[in-house]
N, C-alpha and C positions, 0 to 999 in steps of 0.2 A: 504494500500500500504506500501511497505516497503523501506527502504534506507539504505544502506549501505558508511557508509566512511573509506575509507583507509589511512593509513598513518597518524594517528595524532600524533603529539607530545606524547608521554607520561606524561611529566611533564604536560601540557593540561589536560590530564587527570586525572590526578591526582587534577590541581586547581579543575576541575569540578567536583570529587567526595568528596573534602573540603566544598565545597559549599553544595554539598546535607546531606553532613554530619552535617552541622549549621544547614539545613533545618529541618532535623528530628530531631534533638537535642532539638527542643521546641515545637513540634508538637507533637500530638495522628498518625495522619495517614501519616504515613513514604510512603518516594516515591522514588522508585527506577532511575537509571542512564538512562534508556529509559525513563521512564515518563519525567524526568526532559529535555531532550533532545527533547521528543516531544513537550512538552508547548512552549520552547524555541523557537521550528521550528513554530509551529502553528503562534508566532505572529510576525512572520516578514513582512508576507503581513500588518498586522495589523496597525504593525509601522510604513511600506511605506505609505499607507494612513494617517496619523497623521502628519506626514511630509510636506504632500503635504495640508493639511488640517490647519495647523502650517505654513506654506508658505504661503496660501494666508491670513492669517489672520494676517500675518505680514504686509502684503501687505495695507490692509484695515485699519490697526491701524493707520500704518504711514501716509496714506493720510487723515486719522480724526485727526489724529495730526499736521497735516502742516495744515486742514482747520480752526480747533481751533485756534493756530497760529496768524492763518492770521485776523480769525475774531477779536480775543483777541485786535492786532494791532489796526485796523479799529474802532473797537468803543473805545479804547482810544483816537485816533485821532478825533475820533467824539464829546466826550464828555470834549475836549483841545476846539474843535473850538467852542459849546455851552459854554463851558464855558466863554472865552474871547467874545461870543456874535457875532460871523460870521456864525449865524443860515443858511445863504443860503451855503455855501461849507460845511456846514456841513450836509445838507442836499442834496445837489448833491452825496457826499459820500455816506452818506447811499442811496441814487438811485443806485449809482455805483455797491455797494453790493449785494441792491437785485436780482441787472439786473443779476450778477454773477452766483448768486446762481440758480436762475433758469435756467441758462444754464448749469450748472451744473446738476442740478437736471432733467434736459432733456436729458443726453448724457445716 
């Protein structure tokens, strides 16, 4: 299939055949101003996935970040109240925790 664009800049055009002109300048297999304009197009879809793939893996980091966090707290607090020797809230805490996690671990 073919495309055609109107109207571009020419300065534009010109950055983009700077650019292929670096490209070949270090390379055996020179590529011409359509080549380099097709790779370009080919990975747009490409990148919209990565995006979205980049998005939710932002999403999952930060909630293993805020559960780390939260545990990191929790067994400090835990191993405050073994140590001064209040073995039973500190062991309701860790109940507290597990009960968490497994509702967690269920949703």
């Amino acid at each position: 299939m073919e495309i055609k664009i109107r109207n571009i800049d020419p300065s534009i055009i010109y950055a983009i055949d700077k650019i292929i002109q670096e490209l070949n300048q270090n390379s055996e297999h020179k590529i011409s101003r359509n080549d380099f304009l097709k790779a370009q197009i080919e990975k747009i879809p490409e990148q919209q996935i990565y995006k979205k793939v980049d998005s939710d893996v932002a999403v999952q980091l930060k909630m293993m970040s805020n559960l780390l966090k939260d545990n990191n707290f929790a067994l400090n607090a835990i191993f405050k109240l073994l140590f001064i020797g209040d073995d039973d809230v500190a062991n309701d805490l860790l109940d507290e925790i597990s009960k968490r996690e497994r509702e967690h671990d269920a949703k």
